[in-house]
GUDREN-970324 format. One line per field, with one value per atom (N, C-alpha, C, O): residue number from 1; atom name; x negated, y, z negated. Coordinates in pm, whole numbers, always signed. Layout:
BEGIN
seq	[NUM/...]
atom	[CA/...]
c1	[X/...]
c2	[Y/...]
c3	[Z/...]
END
This chain:
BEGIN
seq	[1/1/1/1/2/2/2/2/3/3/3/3/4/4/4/4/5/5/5/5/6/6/6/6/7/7/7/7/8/8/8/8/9/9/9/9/10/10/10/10/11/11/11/11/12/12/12/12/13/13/13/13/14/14/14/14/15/15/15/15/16/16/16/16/17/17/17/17/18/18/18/18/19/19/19/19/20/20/20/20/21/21/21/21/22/22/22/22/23/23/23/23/24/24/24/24/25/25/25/25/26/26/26/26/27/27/27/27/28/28/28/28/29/29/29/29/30/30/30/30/31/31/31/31/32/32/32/32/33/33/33/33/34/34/34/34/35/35/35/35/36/36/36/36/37/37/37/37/38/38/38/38/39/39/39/39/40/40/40/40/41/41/41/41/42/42/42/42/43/43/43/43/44/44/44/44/45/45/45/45/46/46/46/46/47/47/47/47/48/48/48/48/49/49/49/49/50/50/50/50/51/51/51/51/52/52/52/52/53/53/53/53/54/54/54/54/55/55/55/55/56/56/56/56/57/57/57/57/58/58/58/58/59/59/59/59/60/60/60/60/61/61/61/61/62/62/62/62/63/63/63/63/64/64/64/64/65/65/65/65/66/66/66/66/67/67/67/67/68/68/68/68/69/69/69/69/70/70/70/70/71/71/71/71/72/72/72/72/73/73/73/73/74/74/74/74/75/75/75/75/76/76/76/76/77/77/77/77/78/78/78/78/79/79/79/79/80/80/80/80/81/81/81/81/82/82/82/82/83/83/83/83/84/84/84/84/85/85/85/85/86/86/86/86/87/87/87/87/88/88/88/88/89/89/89/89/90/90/90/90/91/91/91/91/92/92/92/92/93/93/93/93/94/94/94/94/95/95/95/95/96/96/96/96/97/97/97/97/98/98/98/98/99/99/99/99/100/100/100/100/101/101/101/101/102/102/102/102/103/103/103/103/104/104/104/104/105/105/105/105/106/106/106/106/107/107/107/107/108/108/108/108/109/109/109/109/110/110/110/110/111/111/111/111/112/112/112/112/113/113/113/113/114/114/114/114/115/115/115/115/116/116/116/116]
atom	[N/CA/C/O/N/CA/C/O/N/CA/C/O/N/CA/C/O/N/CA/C/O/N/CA/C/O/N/CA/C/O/N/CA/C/O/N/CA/C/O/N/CA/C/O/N/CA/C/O/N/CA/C/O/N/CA/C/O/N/CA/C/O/N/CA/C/O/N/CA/C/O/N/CA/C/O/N/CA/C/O/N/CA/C/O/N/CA/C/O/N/CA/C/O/N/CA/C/O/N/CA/C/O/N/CA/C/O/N/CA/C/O/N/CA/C/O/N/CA/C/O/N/CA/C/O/N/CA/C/O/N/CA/C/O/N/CA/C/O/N/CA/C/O/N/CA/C/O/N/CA/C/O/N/CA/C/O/N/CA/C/O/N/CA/C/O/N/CA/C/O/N/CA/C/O/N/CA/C/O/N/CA/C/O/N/CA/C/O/N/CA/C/O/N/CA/C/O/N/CA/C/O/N/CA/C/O/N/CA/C/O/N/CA/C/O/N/CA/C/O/N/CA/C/O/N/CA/C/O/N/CA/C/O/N/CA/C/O/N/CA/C/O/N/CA/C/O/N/CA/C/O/N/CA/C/O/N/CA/C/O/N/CA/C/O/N/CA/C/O/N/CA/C/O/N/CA/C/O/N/CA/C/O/N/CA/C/O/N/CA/C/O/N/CA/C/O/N/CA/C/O/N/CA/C/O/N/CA/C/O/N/CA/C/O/N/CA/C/O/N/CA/C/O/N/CA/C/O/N/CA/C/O/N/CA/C/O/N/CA/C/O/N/CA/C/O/N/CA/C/O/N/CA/C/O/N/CA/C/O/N/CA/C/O/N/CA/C/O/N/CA/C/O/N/CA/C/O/N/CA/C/O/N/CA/C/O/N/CA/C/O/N/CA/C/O/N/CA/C/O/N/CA/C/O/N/CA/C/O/N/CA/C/O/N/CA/C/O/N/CA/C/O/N/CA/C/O/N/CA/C/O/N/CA/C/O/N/CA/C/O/N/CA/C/O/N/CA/C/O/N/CA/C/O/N/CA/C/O/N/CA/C/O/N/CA/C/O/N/CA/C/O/N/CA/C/O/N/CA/C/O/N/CA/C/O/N/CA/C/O/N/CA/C/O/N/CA/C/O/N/CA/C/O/N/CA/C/O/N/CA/C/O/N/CA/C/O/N/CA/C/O]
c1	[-298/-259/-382/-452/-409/-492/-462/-352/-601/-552/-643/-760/-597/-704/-659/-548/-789/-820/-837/-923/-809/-869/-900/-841/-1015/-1061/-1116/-1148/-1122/-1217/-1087/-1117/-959/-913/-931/-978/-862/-907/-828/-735/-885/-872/-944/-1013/-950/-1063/-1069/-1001/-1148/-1122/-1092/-1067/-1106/-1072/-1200/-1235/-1254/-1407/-1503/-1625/-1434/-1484/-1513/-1463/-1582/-1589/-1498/-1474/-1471/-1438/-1443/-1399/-1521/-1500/-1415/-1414/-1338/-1252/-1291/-1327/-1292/-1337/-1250/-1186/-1237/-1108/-1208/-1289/-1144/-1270/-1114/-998/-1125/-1053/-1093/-1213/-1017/-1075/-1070/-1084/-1045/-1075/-1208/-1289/-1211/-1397/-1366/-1448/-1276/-1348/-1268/-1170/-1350/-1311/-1338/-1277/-1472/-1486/-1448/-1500/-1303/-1235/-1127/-1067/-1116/-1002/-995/-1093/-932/-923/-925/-867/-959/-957/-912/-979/-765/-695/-718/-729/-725/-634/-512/-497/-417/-325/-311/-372/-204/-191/-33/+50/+7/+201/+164/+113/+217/+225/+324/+413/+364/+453/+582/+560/+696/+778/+791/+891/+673/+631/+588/+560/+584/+602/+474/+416/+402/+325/+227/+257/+96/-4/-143/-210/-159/-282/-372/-362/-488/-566/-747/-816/-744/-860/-895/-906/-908/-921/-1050/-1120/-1107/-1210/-1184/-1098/-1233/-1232/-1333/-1449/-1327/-1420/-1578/-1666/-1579/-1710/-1701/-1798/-1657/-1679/-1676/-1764/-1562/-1522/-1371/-1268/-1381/-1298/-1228/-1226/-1167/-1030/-1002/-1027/-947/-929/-828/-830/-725/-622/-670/-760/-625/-688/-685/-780/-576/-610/-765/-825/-787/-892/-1020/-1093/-1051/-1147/-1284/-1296/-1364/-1516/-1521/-1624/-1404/-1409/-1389/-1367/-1399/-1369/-1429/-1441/-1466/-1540/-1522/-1539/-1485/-1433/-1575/-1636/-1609/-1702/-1661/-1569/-1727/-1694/-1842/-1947/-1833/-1979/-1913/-1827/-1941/-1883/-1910/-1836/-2076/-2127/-2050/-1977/-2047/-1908/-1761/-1691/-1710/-1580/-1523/-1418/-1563/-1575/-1538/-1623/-1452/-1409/-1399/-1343/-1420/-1476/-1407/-1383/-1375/-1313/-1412/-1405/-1481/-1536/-1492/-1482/-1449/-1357/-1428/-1440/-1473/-1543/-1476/-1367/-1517/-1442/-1263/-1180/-1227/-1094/-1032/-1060/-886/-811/-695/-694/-603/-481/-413/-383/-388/-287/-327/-258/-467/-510/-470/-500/-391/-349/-231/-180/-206/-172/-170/-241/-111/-187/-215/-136/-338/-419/-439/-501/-391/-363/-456/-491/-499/-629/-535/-471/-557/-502/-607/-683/-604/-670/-575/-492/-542/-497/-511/-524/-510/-554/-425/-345/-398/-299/-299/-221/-323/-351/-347/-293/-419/-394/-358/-401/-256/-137/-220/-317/-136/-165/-165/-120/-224/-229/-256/-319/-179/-190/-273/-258/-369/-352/-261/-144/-285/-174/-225/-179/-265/-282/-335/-313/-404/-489/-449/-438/-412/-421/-479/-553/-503/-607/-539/-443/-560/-526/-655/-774/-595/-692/-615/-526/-660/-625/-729/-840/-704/-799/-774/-853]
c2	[-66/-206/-294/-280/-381/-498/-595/-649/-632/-767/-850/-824/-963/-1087/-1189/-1214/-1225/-1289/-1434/-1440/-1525/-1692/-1735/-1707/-1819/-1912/-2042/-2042/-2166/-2262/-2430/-2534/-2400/-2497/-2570/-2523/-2741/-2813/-2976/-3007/-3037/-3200/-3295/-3361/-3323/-3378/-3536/-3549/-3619/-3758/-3744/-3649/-3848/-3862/-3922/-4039/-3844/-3764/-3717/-3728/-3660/-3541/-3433/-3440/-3308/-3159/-3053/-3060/-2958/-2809/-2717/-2726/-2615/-2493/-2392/-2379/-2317/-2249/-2080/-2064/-1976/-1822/-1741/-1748/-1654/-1545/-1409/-1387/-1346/-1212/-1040/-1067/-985/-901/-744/-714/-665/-530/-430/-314/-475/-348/-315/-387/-205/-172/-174/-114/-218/-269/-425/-455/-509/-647/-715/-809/-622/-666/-690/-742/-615/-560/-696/-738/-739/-788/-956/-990/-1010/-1111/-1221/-1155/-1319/-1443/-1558/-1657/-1558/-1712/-1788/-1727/-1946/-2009/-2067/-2111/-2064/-2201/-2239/-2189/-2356/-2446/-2494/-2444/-2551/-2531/-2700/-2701/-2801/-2936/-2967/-2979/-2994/-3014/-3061/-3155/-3021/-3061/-3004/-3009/-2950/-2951/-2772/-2689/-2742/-2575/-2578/-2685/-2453/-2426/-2414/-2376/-2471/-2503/-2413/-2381/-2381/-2311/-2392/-2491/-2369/-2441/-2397/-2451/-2296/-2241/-2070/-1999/-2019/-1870/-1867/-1967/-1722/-1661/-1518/-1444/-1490/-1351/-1223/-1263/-1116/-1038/-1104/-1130/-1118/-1186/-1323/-1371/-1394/-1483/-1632/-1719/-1626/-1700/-1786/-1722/-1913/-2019/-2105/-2169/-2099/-2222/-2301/-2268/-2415/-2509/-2624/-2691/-2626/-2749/-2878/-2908/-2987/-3103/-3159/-3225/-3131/-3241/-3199/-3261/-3116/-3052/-3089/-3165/-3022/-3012/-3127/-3237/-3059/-3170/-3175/-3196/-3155/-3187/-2989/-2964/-2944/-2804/-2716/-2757/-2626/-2509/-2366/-2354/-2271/-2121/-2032/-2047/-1958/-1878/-1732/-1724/-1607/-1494/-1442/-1469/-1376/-1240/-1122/-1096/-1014/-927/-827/-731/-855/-785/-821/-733/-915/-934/-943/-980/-888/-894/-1048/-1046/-1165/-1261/-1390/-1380/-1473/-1537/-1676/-1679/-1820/-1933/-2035/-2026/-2135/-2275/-2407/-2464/-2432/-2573/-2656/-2676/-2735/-2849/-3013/-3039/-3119/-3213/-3358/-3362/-3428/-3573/-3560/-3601/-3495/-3470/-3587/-3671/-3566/-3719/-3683/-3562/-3742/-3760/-3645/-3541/-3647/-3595/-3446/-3381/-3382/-3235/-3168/-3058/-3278/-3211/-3055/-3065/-2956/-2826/-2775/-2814/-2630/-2498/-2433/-2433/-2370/-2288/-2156/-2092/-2137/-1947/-1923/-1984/-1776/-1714/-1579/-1509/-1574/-1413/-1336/-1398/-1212/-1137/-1068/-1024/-1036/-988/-848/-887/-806/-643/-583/-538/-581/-530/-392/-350/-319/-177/-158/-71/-261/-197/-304/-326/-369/-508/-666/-719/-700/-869/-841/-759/-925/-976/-1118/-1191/-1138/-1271/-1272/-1185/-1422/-1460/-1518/-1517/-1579/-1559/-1750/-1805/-1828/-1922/-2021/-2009/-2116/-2222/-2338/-2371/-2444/-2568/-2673/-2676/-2745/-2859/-2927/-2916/-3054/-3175/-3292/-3285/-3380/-3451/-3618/-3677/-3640/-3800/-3886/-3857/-4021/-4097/-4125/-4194]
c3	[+4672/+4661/+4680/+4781/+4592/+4560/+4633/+4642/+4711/+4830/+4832/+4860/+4803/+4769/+4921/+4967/+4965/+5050/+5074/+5162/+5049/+5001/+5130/+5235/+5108/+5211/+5136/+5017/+5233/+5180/+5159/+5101/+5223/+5168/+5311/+5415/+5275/+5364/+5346/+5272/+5418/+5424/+5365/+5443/+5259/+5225/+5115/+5013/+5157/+5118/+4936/+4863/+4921/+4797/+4674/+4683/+4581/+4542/+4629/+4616/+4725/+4779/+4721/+4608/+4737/+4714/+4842/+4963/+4730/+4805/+4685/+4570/+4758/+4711/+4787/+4909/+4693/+4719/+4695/+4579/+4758/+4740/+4770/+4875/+4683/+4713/+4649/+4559/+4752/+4783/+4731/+4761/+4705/+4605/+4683/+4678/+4740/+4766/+4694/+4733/+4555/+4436/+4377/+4318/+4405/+4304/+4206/+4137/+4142/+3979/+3964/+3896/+4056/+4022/+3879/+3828/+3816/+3694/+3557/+3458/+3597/+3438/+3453/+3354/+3547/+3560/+3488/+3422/+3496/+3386/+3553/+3640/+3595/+3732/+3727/+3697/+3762/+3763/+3896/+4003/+3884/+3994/+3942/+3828/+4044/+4006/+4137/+4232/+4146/+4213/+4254/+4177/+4326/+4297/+4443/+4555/+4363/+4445/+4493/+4409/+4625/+4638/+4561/+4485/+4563/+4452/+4310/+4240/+4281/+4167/+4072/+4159/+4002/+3954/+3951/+3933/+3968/+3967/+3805/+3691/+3871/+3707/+3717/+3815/+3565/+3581/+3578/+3505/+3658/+3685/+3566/+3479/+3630/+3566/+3537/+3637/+3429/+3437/+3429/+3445/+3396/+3360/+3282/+3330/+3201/+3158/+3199/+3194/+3229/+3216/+3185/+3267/+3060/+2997/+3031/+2971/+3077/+3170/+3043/+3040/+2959/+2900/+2977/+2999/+3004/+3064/+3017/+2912/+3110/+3028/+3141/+3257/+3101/+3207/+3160/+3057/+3282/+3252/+3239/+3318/+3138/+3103/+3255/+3298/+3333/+3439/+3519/+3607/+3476/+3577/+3543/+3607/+3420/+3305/+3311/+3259/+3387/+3403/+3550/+3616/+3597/+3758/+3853/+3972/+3795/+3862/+3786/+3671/+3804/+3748/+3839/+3960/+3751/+3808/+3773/+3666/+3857/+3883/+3929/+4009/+3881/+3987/+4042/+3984/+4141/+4169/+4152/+4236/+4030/+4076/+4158/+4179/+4231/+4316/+4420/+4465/+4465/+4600/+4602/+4697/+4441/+4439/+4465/+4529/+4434/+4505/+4354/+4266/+4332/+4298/+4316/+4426/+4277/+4320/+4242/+4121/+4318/+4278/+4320/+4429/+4239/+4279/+4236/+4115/+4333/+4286/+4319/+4439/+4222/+4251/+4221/+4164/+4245/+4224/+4258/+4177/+4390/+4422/+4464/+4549/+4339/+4340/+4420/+4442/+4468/+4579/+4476/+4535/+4352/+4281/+4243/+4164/+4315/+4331/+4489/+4535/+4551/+4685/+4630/+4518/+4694/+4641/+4689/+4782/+4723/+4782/+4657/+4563/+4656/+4527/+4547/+4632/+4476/+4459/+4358/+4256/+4432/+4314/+4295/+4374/+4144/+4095/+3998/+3924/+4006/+3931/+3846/+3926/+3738/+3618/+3511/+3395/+3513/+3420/+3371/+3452/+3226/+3144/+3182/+3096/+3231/+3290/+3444/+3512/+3479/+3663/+3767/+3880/+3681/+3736/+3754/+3700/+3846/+3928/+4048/+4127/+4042/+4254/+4250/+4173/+4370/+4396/+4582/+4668/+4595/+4701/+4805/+4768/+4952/+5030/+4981/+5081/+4923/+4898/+5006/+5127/+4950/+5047/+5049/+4931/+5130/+5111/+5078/+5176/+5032/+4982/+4978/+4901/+5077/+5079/+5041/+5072/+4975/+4965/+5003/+4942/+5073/+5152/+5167/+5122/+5244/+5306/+5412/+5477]
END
């Protein structure tokens, strides 16, 4: 069983920064395809940002210019930078890893608040 770890969420003003890291204990983090999403209060959960293997990205319009997804696959290690954070990115953000062959996993998810 695949267990992803997240750290990095927080309190934070409004165009503030956070980065977000979710660390994966599978040796082959590399095959795997790297989501975040996000679930707002009230509200269903949105994809936020993937990555592929080859490290091709996608990103939700609300996001798009203001966040950027990164992996290491030397540290199994997965990344949310999140910049110019508006009231309406408050969330808890879940990181998942993906592989049509050797399942999903999800994180235990982070909070990010963003206030003043």
């Amino acid at each position: 069983q695949v267990q992803l770890v997240e750290s990095g969420g927080g309190l934070v003003q409004p165009g503030g920064s956070l980065t977000l890291s979710c660390t994966a204990s599978t040796k082959i983090f590399e095959i795997y395809d790297v989501d975040w999403y996000r679930q707002a209060p009230g509200k269903g959960q949105e994809l936020v940002a993937s990555m592929t293997p080859d490290r091709t990205t996608n990103y939700s319009d609300s996001v798009k210019g203001r966040f950027t997804i990164s992996r290491d696959n030397a540290k199994k290690t997965m990344y949310l930078q999140m910049e110019n954070l508006r009231l309406d990115d408050t969330a808890v953000y879940y990181c998942t890893i993906n592989h049509r062959a050797f399942g999903s996993y999800w994180g235990q998810g982070t909070q990010v608040t963003v206030s003043s």
